[in-house]
C-alpha positions as CSV (number, residue, x, y, z in Angstrom):
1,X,-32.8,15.6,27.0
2,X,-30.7,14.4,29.7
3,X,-32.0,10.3,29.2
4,X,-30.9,10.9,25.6
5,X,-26.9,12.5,26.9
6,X,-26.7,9.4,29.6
7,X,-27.4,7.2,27.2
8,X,-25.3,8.8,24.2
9,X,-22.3,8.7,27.6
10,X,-22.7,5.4,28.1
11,X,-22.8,4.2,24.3
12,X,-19.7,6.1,23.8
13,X,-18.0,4.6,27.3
14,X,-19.0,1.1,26.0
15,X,-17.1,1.8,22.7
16,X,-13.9,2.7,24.1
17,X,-13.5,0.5,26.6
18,X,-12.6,-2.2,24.5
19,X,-8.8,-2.3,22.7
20,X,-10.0,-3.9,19.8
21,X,-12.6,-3.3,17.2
22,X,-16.0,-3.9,17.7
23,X,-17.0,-6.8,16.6
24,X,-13.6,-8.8,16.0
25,X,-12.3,-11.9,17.7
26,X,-10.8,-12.4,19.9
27,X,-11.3,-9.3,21.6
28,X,-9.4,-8.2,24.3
29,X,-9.7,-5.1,26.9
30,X,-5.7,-5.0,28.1
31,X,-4.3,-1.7,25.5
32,X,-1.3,-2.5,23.9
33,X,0.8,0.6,24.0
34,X,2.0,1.8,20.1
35,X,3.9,4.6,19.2
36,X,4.7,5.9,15.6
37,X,7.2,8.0,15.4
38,X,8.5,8.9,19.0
39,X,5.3,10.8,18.9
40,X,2.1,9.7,17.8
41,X,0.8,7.5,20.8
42,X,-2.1,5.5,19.4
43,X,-5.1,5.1,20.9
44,X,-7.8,2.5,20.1
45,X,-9.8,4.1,17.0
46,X,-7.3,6.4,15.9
47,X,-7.3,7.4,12.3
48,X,-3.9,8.1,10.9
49,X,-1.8,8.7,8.0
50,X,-0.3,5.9,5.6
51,X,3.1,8.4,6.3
52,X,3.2,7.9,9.7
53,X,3.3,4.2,9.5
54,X,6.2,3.9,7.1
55,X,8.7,3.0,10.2
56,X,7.8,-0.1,13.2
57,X,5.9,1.1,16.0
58,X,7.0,1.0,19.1
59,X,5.4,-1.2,21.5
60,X,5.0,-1.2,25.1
61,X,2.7,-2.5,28.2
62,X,2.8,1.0,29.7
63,X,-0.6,2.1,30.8
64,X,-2.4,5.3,29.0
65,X,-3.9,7.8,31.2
66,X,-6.9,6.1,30.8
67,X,-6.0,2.8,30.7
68,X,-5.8,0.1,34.2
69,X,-3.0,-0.6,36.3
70,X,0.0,-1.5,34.4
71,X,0.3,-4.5,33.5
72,X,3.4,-5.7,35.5
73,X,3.0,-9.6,35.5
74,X,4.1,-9.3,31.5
75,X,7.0,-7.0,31.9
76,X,9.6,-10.7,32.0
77,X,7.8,-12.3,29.0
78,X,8.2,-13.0,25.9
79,X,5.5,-11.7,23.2
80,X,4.4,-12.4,19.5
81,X,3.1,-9.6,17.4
82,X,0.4,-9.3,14.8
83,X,-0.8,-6.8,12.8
84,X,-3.5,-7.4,10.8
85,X,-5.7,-5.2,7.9
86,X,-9.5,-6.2,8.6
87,X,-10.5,-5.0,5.2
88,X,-8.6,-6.2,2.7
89,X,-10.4,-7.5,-0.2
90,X,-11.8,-11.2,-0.8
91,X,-11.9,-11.2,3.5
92,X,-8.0,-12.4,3.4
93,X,-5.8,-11.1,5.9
94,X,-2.6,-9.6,5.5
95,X,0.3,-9.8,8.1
96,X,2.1,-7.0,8.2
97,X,4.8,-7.9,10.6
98,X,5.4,-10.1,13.4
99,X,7.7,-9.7,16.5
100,X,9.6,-12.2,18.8
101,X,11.6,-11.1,21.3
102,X,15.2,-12.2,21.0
103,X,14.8,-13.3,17.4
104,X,16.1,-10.8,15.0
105,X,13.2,-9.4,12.0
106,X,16.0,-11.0,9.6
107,X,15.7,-14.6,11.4
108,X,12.4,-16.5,11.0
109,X,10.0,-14.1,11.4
110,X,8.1,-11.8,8.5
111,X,9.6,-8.2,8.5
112,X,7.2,-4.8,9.4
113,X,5.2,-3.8,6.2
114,X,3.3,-0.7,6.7
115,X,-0.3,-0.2,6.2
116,X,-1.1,0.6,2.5
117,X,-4.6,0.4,2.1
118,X,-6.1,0.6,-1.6
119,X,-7.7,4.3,-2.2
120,X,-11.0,4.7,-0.9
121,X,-12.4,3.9,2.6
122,X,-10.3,3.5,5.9
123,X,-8.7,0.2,7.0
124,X,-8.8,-1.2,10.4
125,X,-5.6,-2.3,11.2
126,X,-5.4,-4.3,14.4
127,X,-2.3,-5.3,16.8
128,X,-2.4,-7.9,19.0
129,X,0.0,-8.2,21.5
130,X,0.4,-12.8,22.3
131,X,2.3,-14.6,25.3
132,X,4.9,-16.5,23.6
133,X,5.1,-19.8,24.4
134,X,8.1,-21.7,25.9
135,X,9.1,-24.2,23.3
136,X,7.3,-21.5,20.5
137,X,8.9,-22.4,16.7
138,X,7.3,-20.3,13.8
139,X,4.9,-22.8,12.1
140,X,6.6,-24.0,9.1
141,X,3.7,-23.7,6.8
142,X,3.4,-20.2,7.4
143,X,6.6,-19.8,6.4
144,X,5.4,-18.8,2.7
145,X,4.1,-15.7,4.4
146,X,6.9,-14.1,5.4
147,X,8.6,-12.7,2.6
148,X,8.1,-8.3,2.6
149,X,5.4,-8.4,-0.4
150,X,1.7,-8.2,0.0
151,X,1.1,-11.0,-2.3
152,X,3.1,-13.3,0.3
153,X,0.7,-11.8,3.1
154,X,-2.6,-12.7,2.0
155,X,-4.6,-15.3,3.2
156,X,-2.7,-15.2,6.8
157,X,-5.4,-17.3,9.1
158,X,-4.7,-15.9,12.6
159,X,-6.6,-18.2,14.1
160,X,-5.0,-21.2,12.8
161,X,-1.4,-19.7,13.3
162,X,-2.2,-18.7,17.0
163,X,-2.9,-22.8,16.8
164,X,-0.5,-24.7,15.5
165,X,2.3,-22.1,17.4
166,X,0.4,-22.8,20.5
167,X,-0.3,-19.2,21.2
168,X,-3.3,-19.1,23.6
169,X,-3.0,-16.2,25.6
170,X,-3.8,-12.9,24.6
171,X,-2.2,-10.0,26.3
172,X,-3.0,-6.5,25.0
173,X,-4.1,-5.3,21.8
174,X,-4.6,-1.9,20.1
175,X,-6.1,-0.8,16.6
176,X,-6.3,2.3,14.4
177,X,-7.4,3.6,10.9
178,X,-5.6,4.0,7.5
179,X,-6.5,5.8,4.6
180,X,-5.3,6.4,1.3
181,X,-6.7,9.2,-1.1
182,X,-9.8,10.7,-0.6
183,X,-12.7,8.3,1.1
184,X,-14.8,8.7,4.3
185,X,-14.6,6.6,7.0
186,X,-17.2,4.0,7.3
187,X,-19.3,3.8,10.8
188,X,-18.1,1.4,12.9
């Protein structure tokens, strides 16, 4: 009985330590700090309500309990955010919102759309937290993706974005559950 609990520990010790899903790329292990709210502080897994999404997290490099050191050598820089729903259908991506420090959500970047997953099983909606980088200008080809409407979201590459704006480090990142209606959520 006691193999079977060390090993059940270490399985579940293995799962959390990472700040992004299992399984997705890039994966990183630095927790992106988000609250909804003022309140609900958002910890890597979380399931919560389409409701308390409606607003723009906050977003901070502030260490959980449970989380290392703070992560001081990022408190001057400037950071990209994207927040992407894993399980939209056709495999497309949607971009909910994304964040540049002193650029204004009205300027060149795509405003904060909150999760709205179609009824049925959760969505894994994923932040990730990007160095900006010094000469960074929004791709003009993605600009077709910034207007608030789902439609305009789809089909978001991440990878190729991160790319062409020369995005190639990875801070923190952080990732929770949605669900709308009734629906379990899948195992992970």
């Amino acid at each position: 009985m006691l193999p079977q609990f060390i090993l059940q520990l270490f399985l579940v010790s293995v799962f959390v330590r990472g700040e992004t899903p299992p399984g997705f790329e890039p994966s990183i292990e630095d927790r992106l700090g988000v609250t909804f709210s003022d309140e609900l502080r958002v910890h890597p897994g979380d399931r919560i309500s389409k409701d308390e999404t409606k607003e723009p997290p906050r977003l901070d490099l502030n260490p959980l309990p449970d989380n290392p050191p703070p992560l001081l050598k990022y408190y001057h820089t400037k950071y990209i955010v994207l927040m992407i729903d894993l399980d939209v259908p056709h495999n497309d991506t949607i971009l909910p919102f994304s964040l540049s420090p002193g650029h204004s959500s009205k300027s060149n970047q795509a405003e904060y759309m909150a999760p709205s997953p179609p009824q049925g099983p959760a969505h894994r909606y994923v932040e990730l937290l990007f160095e900006q980088p010094k000469k960074y200008h929004f791709p003009k080809n993605f600009k077709c993706h910034l207007p608030k409407r789902s439609e305009a979201r789809l089909g978001f590459d991440v990878e190729e974005f991160a790319k062409e704006a020369g995005m190639d480090r990875l801070v923190a990142g952080n990732w929770f559950l949605v669900q709308t209606g009734r629906g379990e959520r899948e195992d992970l």
